[in-house]
C-alpha positions in Angstrom: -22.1 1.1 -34.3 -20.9 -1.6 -36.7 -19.0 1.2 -38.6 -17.7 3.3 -35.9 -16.0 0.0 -34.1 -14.2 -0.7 -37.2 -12.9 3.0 -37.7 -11.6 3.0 -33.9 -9.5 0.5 -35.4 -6.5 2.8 -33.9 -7.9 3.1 -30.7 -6.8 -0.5 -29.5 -6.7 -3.9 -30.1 -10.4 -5.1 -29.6 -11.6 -3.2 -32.6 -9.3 -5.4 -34.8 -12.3 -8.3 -33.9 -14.7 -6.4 -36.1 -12.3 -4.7 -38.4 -12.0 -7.6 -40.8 -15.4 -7.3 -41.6 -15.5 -3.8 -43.0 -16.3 -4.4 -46.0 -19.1 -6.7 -45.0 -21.0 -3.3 -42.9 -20.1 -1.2 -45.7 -22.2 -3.4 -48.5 -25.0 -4.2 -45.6 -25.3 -0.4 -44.3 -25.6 1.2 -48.0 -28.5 -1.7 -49.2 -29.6 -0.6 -45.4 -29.9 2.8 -46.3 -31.5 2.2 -49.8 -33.7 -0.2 -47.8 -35.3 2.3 -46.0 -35.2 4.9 -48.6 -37.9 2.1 -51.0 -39.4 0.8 -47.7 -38.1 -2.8 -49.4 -37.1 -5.5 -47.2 -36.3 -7.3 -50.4 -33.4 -4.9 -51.1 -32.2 -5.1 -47.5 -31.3 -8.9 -48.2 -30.6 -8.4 -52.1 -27.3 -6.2 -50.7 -27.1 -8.8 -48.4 -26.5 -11.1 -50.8 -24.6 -9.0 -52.8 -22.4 -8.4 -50.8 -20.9 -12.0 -49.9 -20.8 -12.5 -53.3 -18.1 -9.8 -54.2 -16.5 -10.9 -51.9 -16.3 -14.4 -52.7 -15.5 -13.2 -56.3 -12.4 -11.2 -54.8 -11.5 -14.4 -53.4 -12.0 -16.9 -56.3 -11.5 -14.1 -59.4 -7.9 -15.5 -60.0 -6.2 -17.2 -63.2 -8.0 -20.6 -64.0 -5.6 -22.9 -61.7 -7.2 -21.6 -59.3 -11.2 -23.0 -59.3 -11.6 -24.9 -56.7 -10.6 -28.4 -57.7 -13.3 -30.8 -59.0 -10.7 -34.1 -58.4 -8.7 -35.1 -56.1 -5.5 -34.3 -58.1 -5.2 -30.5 -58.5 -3.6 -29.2 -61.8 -1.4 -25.4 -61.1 -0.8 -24.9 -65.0 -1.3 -21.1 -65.1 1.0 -20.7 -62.1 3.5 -23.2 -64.0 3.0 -20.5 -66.7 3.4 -17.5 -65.0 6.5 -18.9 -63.5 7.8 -20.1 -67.2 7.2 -16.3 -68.3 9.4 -14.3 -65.7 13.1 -14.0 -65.7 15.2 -16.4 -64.6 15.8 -14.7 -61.1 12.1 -15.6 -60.5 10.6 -18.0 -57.8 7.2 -19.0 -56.8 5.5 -18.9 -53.8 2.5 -20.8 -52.2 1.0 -20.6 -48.6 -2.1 -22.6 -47.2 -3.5 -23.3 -43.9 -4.5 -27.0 -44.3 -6.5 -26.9 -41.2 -6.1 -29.0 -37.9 -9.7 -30.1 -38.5 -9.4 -30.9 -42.5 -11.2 -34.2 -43.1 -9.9 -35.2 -46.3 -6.1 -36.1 -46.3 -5.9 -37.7 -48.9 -7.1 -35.0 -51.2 -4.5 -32.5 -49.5 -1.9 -34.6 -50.3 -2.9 -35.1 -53.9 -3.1 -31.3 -54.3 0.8 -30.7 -52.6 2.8 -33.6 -54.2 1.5 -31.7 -57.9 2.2 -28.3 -56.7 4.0 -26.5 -59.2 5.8 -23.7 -56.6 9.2 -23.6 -55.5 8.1 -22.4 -51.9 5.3 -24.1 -49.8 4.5 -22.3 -46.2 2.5 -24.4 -44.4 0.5 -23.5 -41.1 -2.0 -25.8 -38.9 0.6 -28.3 -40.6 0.3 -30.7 -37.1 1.9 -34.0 -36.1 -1.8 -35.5 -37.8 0.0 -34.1 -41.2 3.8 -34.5 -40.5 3.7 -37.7 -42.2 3.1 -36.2 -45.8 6.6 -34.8 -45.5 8.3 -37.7 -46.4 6.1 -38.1 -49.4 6.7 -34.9 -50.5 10.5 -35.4 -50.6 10.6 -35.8 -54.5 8.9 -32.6 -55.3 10.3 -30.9 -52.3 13.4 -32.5 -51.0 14.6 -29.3 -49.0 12.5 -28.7 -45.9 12.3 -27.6 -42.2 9.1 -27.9 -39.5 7.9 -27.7 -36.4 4.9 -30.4 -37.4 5.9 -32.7 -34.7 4.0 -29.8 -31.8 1.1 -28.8 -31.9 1.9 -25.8 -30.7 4.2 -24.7 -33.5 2.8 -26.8 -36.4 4.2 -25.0 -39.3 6.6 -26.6 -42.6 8.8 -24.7 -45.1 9.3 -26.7 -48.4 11.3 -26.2 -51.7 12.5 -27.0 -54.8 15.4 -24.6 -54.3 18.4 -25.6 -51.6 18.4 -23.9 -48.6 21.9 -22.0 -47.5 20.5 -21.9 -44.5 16.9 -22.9 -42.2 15.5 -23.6 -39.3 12.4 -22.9 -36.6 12.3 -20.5 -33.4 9.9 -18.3 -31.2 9.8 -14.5 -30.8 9.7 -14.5 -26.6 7.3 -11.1 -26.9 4.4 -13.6 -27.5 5.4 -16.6 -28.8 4.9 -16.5 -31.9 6.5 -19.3 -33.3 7.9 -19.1 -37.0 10.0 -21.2 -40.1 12.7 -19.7 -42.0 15.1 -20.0 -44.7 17.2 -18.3 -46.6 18.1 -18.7 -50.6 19.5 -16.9 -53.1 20.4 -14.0 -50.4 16.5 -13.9 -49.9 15.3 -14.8 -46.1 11.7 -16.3 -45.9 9.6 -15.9 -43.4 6.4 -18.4 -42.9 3.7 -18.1 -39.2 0.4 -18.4 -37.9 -0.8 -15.4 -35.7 -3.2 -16.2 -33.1 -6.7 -14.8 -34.2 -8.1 -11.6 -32.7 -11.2 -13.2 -32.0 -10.1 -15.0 -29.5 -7.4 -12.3 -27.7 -7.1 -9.5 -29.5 -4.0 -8.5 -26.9 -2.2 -11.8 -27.7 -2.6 -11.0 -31.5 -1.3 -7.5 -31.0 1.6 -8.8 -29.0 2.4 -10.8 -31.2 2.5 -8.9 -34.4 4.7 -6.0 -32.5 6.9 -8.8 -32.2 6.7 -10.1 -35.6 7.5 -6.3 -36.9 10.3 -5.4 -35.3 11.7 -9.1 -35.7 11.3 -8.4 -39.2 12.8 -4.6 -39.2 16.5 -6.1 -38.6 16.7 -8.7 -41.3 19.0 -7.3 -43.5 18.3 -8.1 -47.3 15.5 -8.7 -49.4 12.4 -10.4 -46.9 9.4 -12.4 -48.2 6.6 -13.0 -45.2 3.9 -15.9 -45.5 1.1 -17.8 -44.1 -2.1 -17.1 -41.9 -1.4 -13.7 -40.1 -5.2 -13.7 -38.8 -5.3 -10.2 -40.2 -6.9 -8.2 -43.2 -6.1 -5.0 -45.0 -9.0 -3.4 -42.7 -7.1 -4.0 -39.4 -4.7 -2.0 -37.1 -1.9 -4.9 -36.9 -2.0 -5.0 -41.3 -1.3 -1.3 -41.5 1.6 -1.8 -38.4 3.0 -4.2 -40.3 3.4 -2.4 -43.5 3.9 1.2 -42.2 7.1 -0.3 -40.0 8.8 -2.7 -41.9 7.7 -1.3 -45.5 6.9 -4.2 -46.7 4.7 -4.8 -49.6 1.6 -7.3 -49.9 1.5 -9.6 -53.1 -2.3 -8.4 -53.5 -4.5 -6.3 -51.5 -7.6 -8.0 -51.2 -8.1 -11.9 -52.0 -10.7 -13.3 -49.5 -9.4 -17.1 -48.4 -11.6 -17.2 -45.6 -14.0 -19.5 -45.5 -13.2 -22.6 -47.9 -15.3 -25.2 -46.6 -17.8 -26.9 -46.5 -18.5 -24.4 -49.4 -15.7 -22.3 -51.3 -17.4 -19.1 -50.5 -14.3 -16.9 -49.2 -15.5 -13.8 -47.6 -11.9 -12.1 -45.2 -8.5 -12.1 -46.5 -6.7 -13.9 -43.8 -3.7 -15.1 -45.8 -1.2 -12.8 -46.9 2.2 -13.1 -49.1 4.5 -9.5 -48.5 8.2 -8.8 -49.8 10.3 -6.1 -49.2 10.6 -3.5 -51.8 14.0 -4.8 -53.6 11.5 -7.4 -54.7 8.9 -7.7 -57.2 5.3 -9.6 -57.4 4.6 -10.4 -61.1 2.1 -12.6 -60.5 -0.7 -13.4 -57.8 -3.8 -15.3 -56.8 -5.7 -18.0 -55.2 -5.5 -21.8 -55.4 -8.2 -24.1 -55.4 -10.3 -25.6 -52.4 -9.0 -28.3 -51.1 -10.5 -29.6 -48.0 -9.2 -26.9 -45.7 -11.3 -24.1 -44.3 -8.6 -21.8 -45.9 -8.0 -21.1 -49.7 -4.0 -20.8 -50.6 -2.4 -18.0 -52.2 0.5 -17.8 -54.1 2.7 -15.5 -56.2 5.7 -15.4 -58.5 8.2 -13.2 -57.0 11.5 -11.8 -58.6 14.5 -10.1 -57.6 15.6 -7.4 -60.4 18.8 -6.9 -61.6 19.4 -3.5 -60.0 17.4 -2.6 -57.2 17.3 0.2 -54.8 19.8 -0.9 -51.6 19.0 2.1 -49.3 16.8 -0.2 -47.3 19.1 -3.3 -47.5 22.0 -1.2 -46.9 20.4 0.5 -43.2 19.7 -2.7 -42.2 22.9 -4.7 -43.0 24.7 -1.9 -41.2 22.7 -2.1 -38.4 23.6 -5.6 -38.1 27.0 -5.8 -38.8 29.2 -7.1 -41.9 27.7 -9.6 -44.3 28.6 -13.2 -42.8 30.4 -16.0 -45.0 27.5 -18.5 -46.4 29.3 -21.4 -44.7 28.0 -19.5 -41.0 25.2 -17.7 -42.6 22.5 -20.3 -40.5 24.4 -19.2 -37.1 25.0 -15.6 -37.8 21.3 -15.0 -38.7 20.4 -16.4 -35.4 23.5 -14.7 -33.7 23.1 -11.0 -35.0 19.8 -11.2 -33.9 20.6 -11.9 -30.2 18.9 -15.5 -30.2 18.7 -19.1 -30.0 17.7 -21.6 -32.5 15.8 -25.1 -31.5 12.9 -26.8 -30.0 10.9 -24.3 -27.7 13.6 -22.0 -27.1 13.1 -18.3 -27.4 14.0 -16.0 -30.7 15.1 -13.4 -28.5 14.9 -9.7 -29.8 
């Protein structure tokens, strides 16, 4: 039953609550199956066992800056090196969920003031956190939030100047979001609501979230918790529509406390095609119920423009950099600010 919910994945939005766990029936049903075959409960919770433990290796199997941390301060050599090894057009990337319930401050704030990345997309980044901003200024002086509601809770930082930033809502669902734009590169970062709790109000909310997404012109990069897995109906929407391209496939970050033992891959990088992911993986535990993930990202030097070209016609011509914050917001029929709507 397990099985055939999670292939009627197409069917609707519901079947997204079990999709995530695909890989979880598929390991269960086949140590089921030899189960019965030996008449062996033992091998009925061997595959059990098994099975959460690939899947916490998929989760933890990354370069060696990211085990989960064993101090308070958290080391990111390997994504330092990584970084150092790419061309010069390249920039790193890092998005966690640090958790409305995360118990240990201090230890989060230890682990972002010695991140090594250039971008950090925050989510579940409330008014209990927006303090840590200001203490992050040094290593990330550029930055724009929503911290101060609740409902939005979400922070953009980097090492790189932005030409433009800002926070807004998509009106079909509400999904609120940050965004910046660098080096002719817009960034994304949001939190979709989880399926669990109203799979329609996910669903809703990642239509929106596409077809926002369809009519940015040039290169795109998407971050943060998108409550979705490469099993679901709303993951294969997204990258079907907007052709966008996930960093890695499968990396469990879900669960990361009380035990680092990441079993559904929850947290997702993606860039548009006239980009490319040279490096990727987890980060360490550290105190949230969410690993981060990360990954060094470059533009080439000659890229295919079909894409880019399609949209940026669709849109109109390329604005001046001096109004490039207003005409992002403006080509898209919408208002920046507060609670007011991104329409699109």
């Amino acid at each position: 039953m397990a099985l055939l919910a999670a292939i009627a994945g197409n069917l609707g939005a519901v079947f997204d609550i079990v999709a995530p766990l695909t890989g979880h029936i598929v390991g269960v049903g086949v140590a089921a199956s030899l189960a019965l075959l030996t008449r062996r409960l033992s091998v009925l919770v061997l595959g059990m066992l098994m099975t959460l433990l690939v899947h916490a290796w998929l989760g933890l199997a990354s370069p060696p800056c990211c085990q989960p941390a064993h101090a308070a301060a958290v080391r990111t050599t390997s994504l330092t090196s990584a970084a150092a090894s790419t061309a010069g057009q390249a920039l790193s990337l890092l998005t966690l969920n640090a958790w409305h319930g995360h118990r240990d401050p201090a230890r989060l704030m230890a682990y972002l003031a010695n991140l090594d990345a250039d971008l950090v997309v925050l989510s579940e980044f409330g008014p209990n956190k927006r303090a840590m901003l200001a203490r992050l200024k040094p290593s990330h002086p550029y930055q724009v939030d929503c911290a101060q509601r609740w409902a939005c809770a979400l922070a953009l930082l980097s090492r790189v100047p932005f030409e433009a930033a800002g926070t807004a809502r998509i009106a079909d669902g509400n999904l609120a979001f940050v965004w910046a734009r660098l080096g002719g590169v817009t960034v994304i970062g949001t939190h979709l609501y989880r399926p669990s709790r109203d799979p329609w109000l996910h669903e809703r909310q990642m239509r929106a979230l596409i077809a926002f997404l369809d009519r940015i012109p040039g290169p795109v990069i998407l971050a943060g918790d998108l409550n979705t897995t490469p099993w679901s109906k709303a993951y294969r929407s997204l990258r079907r529509v907007t052709g966008l391209v996930p960093a890695s496939t499968l990396r469990p970050t879900w669960p990361a406390w009380p035990l680092a033992l990441p079993q559904v891959a929850l947290d997702h990088i993606f860039v548009s095609r006239d980009l490319t992911v040279t490096a990727a993986g987890t980060g360490p535990a550290v105190g949230s119920d969410h690993l981060p993930i990360w990954a060094i990202i470059e533009r080439p030097p000659s890229f295919d423009r079909a894409r880019t070209t399609a949209r940026s016609l669709a849109l109109g011509p390329a604005p001046a950099l001096r109004h490039l914050g207003a005409q992002f917001l403006a080509d898209l029929g919408s208002e920046q600010g507060g609670a007011r709507n991104l329409r699109r």
